[in-house]
C-alpha positions in Angstrom: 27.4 49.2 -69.5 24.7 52.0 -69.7 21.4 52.2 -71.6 20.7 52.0 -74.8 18.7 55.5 -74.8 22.2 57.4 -72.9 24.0 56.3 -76.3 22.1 57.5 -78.8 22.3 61.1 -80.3 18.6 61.5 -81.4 17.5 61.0 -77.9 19.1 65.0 -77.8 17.3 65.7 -80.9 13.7 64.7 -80.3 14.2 66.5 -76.7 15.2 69.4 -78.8 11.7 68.9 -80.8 9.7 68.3 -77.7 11.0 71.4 -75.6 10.7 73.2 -78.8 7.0 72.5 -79.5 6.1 73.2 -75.8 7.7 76.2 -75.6 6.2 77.6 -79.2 2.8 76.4 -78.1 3.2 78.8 -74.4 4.5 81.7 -76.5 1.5 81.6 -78.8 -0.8 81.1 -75.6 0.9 84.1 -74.2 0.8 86.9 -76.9 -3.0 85.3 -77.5 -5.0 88.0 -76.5 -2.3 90.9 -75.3 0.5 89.6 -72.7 -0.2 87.0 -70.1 2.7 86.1 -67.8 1.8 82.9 -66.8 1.8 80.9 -70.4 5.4 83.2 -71.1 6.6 81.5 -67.6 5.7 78.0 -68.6 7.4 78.7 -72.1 10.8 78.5 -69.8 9.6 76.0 -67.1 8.0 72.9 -69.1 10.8 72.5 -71.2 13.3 73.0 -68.5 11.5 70.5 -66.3 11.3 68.1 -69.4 15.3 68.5 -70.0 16.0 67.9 -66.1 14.5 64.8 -65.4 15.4 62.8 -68.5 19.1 64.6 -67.9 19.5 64.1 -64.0 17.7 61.4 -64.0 19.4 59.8 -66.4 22.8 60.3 -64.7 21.0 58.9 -61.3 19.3 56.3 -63.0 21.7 55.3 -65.9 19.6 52.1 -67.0 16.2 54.1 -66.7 14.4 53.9 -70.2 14.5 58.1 -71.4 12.2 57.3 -74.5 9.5 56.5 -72.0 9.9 58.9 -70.1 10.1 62.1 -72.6 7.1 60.3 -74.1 5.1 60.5 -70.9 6.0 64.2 -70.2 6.0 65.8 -73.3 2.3 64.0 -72.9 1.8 65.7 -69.7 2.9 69.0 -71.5 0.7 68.7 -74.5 -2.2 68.5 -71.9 -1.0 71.7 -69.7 -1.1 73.4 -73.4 -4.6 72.5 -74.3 -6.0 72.8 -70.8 -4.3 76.6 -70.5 -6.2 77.2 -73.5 -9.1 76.2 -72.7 -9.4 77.3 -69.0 -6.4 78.7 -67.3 -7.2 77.9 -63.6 -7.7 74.1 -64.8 -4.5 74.0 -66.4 -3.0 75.8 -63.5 -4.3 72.8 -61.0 -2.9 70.2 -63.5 0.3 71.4 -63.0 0.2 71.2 -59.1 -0.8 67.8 -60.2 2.0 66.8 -62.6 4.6 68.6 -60.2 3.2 65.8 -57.1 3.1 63.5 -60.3 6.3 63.5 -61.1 7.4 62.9 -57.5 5.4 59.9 -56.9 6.6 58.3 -59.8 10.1 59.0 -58.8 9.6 57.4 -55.2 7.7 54.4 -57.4 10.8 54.2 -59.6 13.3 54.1 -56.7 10.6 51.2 -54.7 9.8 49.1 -57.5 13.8 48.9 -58.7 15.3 48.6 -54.8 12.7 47.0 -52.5 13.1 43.1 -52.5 10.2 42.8 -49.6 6.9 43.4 -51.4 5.1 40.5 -50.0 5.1 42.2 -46.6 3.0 45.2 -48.1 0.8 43.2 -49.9 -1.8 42.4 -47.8 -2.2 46.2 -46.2 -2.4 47.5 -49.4 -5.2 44.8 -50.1 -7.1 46.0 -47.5 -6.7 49.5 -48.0 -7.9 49.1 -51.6 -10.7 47.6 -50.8 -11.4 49.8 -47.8 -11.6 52.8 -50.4 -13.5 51.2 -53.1 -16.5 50.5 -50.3 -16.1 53.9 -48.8 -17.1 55.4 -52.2 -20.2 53.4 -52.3 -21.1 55.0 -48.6 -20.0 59.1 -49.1 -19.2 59.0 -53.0 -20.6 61.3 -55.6 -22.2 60.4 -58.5 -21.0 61.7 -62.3 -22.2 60.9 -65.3 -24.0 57.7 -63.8 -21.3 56.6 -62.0 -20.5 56.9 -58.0 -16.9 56.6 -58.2 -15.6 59.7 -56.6 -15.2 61.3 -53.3 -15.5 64.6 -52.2 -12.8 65.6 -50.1 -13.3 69.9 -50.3 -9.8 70.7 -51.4 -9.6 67.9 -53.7 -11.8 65.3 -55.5 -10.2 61.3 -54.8 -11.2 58.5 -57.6 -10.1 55.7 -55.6 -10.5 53.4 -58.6 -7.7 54.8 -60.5 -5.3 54.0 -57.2 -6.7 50.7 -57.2 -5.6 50.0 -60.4 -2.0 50.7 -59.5 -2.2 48.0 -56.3 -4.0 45.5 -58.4 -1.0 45.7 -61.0 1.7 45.0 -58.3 -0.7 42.6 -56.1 -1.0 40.5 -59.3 2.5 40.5 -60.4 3.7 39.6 -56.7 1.3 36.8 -56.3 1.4 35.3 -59.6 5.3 35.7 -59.8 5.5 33.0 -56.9 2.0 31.2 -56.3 0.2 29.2 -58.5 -1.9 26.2 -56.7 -5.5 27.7 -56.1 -5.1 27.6 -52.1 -2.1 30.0 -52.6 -3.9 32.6 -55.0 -7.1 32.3 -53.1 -6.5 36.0 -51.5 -5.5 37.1 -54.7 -8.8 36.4 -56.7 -10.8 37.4 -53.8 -8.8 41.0 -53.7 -9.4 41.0 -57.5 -13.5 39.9 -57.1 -13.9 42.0 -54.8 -12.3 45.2 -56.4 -13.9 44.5 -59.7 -17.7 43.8 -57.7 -17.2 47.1 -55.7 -16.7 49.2 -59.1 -19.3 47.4 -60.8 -21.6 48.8 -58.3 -20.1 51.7 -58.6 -21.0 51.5 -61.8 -18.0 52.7 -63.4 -17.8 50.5 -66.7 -14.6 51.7 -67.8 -12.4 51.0 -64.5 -14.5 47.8 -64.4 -13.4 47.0 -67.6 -9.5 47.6 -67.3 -9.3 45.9 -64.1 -10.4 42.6 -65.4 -8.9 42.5 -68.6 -5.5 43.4 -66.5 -6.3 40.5 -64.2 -6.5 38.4 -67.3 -3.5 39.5 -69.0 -1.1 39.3 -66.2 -2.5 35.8 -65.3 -2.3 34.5 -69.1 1.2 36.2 -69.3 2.0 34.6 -65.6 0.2 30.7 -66.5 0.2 30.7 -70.2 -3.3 29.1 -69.0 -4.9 29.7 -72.5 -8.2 28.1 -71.7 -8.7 29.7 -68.2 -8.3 33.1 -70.0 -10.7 32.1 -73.1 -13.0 31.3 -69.8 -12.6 34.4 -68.4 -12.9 36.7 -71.8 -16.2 35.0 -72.1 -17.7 35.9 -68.9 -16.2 39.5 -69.6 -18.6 39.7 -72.6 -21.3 37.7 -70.3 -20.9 41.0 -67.8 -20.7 43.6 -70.0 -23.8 42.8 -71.6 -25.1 42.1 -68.3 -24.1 45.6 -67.5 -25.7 46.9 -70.4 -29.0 45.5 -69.3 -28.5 46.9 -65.6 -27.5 50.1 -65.7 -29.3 52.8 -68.1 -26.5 55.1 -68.7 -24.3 52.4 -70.3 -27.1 51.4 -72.8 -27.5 55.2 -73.4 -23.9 54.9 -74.2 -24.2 52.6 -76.9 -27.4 54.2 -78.3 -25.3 56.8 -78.7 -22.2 55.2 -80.3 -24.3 53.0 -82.7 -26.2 56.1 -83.9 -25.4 60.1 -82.5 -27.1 61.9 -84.9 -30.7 60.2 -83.5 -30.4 63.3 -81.1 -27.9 65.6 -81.9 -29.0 67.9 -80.0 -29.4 65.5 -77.2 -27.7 62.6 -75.8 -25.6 62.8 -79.3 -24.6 66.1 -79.5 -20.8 65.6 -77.5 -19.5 62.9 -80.1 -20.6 64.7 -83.1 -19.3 67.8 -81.8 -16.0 65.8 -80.9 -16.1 64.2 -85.0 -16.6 67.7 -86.3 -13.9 69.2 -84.4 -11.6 66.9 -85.6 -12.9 66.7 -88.9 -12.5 70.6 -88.9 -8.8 70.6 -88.0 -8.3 68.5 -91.2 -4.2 67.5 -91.2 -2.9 70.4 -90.0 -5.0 72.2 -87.3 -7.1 75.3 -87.6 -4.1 76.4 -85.1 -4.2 77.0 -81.4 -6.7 79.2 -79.9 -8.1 79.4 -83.2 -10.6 76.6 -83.3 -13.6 75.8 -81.1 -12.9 72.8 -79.0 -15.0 74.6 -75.9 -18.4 73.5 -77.8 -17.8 70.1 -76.9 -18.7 69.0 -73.7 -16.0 68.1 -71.2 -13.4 68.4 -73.7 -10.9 69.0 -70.8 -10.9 65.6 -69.4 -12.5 63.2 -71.6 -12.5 64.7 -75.2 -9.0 66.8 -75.1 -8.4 64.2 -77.4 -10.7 65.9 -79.7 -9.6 69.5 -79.0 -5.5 68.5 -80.2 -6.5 67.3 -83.6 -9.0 70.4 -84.2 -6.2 72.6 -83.4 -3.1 71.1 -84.4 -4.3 69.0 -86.7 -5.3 64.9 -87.6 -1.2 64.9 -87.6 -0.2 65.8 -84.3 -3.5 63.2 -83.3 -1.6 60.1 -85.3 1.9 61.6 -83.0 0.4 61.8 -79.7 -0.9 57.7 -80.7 2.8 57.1 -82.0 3.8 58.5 -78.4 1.9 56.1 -76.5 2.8 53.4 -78.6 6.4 53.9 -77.9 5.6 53.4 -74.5 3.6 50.4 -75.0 6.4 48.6 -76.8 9.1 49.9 -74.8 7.0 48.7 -71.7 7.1 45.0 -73.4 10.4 44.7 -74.6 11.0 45.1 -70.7 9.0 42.4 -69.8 10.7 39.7 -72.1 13.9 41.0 -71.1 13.3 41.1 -67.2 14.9 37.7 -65.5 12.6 38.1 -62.7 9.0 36.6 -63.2 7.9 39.7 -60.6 9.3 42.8 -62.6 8.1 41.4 -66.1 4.2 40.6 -64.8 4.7 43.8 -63.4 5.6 45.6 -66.6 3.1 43.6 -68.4 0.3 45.1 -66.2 1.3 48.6 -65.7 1.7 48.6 -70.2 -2.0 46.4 -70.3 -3.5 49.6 -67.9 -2.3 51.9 -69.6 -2.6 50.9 -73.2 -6.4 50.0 -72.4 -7.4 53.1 -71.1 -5.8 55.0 -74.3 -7.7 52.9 -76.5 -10.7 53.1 -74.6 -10.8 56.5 -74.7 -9.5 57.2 -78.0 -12.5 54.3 -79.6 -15.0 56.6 -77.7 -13.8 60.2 -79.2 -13.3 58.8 -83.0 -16.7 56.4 -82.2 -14.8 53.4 -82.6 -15.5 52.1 -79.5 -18.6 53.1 -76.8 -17.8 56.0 -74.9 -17.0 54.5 -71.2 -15.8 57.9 -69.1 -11.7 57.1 -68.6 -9.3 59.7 -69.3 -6.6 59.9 -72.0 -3.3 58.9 -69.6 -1.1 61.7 -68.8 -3.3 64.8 -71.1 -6.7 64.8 -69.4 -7.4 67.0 -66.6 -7.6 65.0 -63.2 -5.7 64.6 -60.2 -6.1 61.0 -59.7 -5.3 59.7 -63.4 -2.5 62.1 -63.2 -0.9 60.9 -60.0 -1.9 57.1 -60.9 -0.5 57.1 -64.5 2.7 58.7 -62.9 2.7 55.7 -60.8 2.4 53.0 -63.2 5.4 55.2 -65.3 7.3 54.6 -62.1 6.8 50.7 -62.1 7.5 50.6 -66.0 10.8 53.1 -65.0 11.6 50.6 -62.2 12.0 47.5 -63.9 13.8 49.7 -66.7 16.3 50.0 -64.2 16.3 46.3 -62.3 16.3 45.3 -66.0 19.1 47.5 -66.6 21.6 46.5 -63.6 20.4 42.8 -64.6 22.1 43.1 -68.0 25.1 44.8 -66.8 25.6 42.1 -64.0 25.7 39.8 -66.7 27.8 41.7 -68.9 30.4 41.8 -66.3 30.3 38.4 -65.2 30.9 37.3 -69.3 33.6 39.7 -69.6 35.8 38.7 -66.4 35.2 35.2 -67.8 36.5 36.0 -70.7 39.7 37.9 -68.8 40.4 34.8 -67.1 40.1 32.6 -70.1 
C-alpha cells in the first residue's frame, strides 16, 4: 500500500507546471540584459533538483507526502527567482542555503519517522536552546530594534528560528506522555524561559509564534479549553504590555493604523509595498520589469510584495494556495497519526509555519502590524531557510510513520480476511 500522492497522475502534471514556471522565469532572467550564465544554469538545475527529490524520494520514502513537498520547493524556487532578480549574490547565497536546506530536512525526515528514543535528547536540546537564546542577549546584534542575531563572520545565526524547531518537538514529546503539573514542570519552564529570553530580545514576532505554538500543541494535547482561553488572554495582556515597553513595536502600529502620516518616513516601506502590488494589478508588470527594489528590504521581508508586482495579484493568491496545501496536508496528518507524539508534532510544526506566513503576509497587505518574520521558504535568510526545511522534515516524517501505520493495518485486515 503506497501513498496517495504516488497514485495520482496530476502529481506529474503540476511538477510539469512547476519545473516549467522555474525554468521560464531563469531564461527570462538570463537573456535580461545580454547573456548571463548563471540564471541559464539554474534554468536546468532547479527543476532538475525539484523532479529528483519528489522522484527519488518518493521511491525511498514511498508514504512521504509529495504535495508537500513540491509545494515547499517550488516555494524555495520562486524565492531564488525573485532574489536573482533583485541581487544576484543574495540569491546566489540562498541557494547554498536551500542546497544545506534540503539536507537537513532529509536527516529530520529519516529522525523524526525512525528514532523511537526522543526523550533521551530532550533535555540537551533544552539546554542548548536556552544556552543560545541568552548568548544573543550577551554578543547579539541589534536590527530593526530587535537583538536577535549573532554575528559569526561567515554567517549570521538567529537562534530564535532553531528554537522554534526544538520547542515544536520538546512540546509534542512531553505532552504526548506527561500531563500531571510535576511532570510538565521542565516543560513550561523550557517554554517560559525561551519565550522571556526573546521578549528581551525584543523580537515580537518569534515571541509571538512561540506562545501561540505552546498554546496550540497544549489545547490540541489536553483539549484544556479554559487553560488556553487563560493563556490567549495573557497573550493579549503581553503584547500590549510589549507595546508599551518597547518603542519600535508602537512605531509599528503607528505605522500600520496610519502609513501615509509619514510617507516619507517611518511609512514609506508599506506604501511602497501596497503600490507595488497594486501596480502589478492581476497579471504582473512582468519580471525584471517592475520596481520592487524601491521598497525597503524587499528581499527578506517584503518579497512578498515584489512577486505580485511582477507576476501579478494571481500568482500572490497561488503562492497563498501553496501554503495552504501544506497547512491542510500537515493536519490531515495529525488526525490520522495513531501516535499522540507524531500528531502534536505535526500540529506544531503546521501552527509555526502557518503563523509566520500569516504574520508576514498581514504585515505586507497592512492587515496585520508589521512584526519582522520572514515569508517560510521565499525570504532571504539562512536561518528561516534551514529552520523551515526542518519543520518540512518533521511534517515529512510523520508523512511517513503515518504512512507505514496505515499499511500495517492494511495488512493485518487483509491476512484476516485470508484466513477468514
Amino acid at each position: 500500500m503506497r501513498s496517495d500522492a504516488l497514485k495520482k497522475p496530476e502529481v506529474d502534471w503540476i511538477l510539469l507546471a512547476m519545473t516549467l514556471f522555474e525554468s521560464t522565469a531563469f531564461l527570462l532572467l538570463a537573456f535580461r540584459e545580454g547573456v548571463d550564465f548563471v540564471p541559464l544554469i539554474l534554468a536546468v538545475s532547479m527543476p532538475l533538483m525539484l523532479i529528483a527529490q519528489v522522484l527519488l524520494l518518493g521511491r525511498a520514502f514511498p508514504h512521504m507526502d509529495r504535495y508537500m513537498l513540491m509545494s515547499a520547493n517550488f516555494l524555495c524556487g520562486l524565492g531564488l527567482i525573485m532574489l536573482y532578480r533583485l541581487d544576484a549574490n543574495l540569491a546566489l547565497k540562498q541557494l547554498l542555503f536551500y542546497g544545506v536546506g534540503v539536507m537537513v530536512m532529509l536527516a529530520m525526515t529519516v529522525f523524526t519517522a525512525k528514532f523511537r528514543r526522543f526523550s533521551l535528547l530532550r533535555l540537551p536540546i533544552m539546554a542548548v536552546s536556552v544556552l543560545l537564546l541568552a548568548l544573543t542577549l550577551v554578543i547579539g546584534k541589534e536590527t530593526y530594534g530587535a537583538k536577535n542575531w549573532i554575528d559569526l563572520g561567515f554567517f549570521s545565526l538567529q537562534p530564535s528560528e532553531f528554537v522554534k524547531v526544538a520547542l515544536v518537538m520538546c512540546l509534542a514529546a512531553d505532552l504526548s506522555r506527561r500531563r500531571t503539573i510535576r511532570q510538565l514542570l521542565p516543560l513550561g519552564l523550557f517554554a517560559a524561559l525561551c519565550v522571556g529570553l526573546i521578549v528581551l530580545q525584543k523580537d515580537l514576532g518569534a515571541v509571538l509564534i512561540c506562545f501561540l505554538v505552546c498554546l496550540t500543541v497544549y489545547y490540541a494535547a489536553t483539549g484544556n479549553w479554559l487553560l488556553s482561553l487563560l493563556g490567549l488572554a495573557c497573550a493579549a495582556g503581553g503584547s500590549a504590555a510589549l507595546y508599551h515597553l518597547f518603542d519600535h513595536v508602537k512605531k509599528r502600529v503607528s505605522i500600520w493604523q496610519n502609513p501615509w502620516a509619514s510617507p516619507q518616513g517611518d511609512g514609506y516601506q508599506i506604501i511602497q509595498s501596497l503600490i507595488a502590488i497594486a501596480s502589478g494589478g492581476m497579471t504582473g508588470t512582468g519580471l525584471g520589469l517592475g520596481t520592487p527594489q524601491v521598497v525597503p528590504v524587499v528581499e527578506s521581508d517584503f518579497i512578498f510584495a515584489a512577486i505580485c508586482e511582477e507576476f501579478g495579484i494571481l500568482v500572490g493568491l497561488m503562492v497563498i494556495l501553496l501554503y495552504v496545501v501544506l497547512f491542510v496536508r500537515g493536519l490531515m496528518l495529525a488526525m490520522r497519526a495513531q501516535s499522540s507524539f507524531h500528531a502534536l508534532l505535526a500540529v506544531g510544526a503546521v501552527t509555526s509555519l502557518s503563523l509566520q506566513t500569516f504574520m508576514i503576509v498581514g504585515g505586507v497587505i497592512k492587515m496585520v502590524p508589521l512584526t519582522g518574520v520572514t515569508l517560510p521558504f521565499v525570504s532571504y535568510g539562512g536561518s528561516s531557510m534551514l529552520s523551515c526545511m526542518l519543520m518540512l522534515g518533521i511534517l515529512q516524517g510523520v508523512s511517513i510513520a503515518v504512512g507505514e501505520q496505515d499499511e500495517m493495518r492494511w495488512r493485518l485486515a487483509r491476512s484476516k480476511e485470508e484466513r477468514t
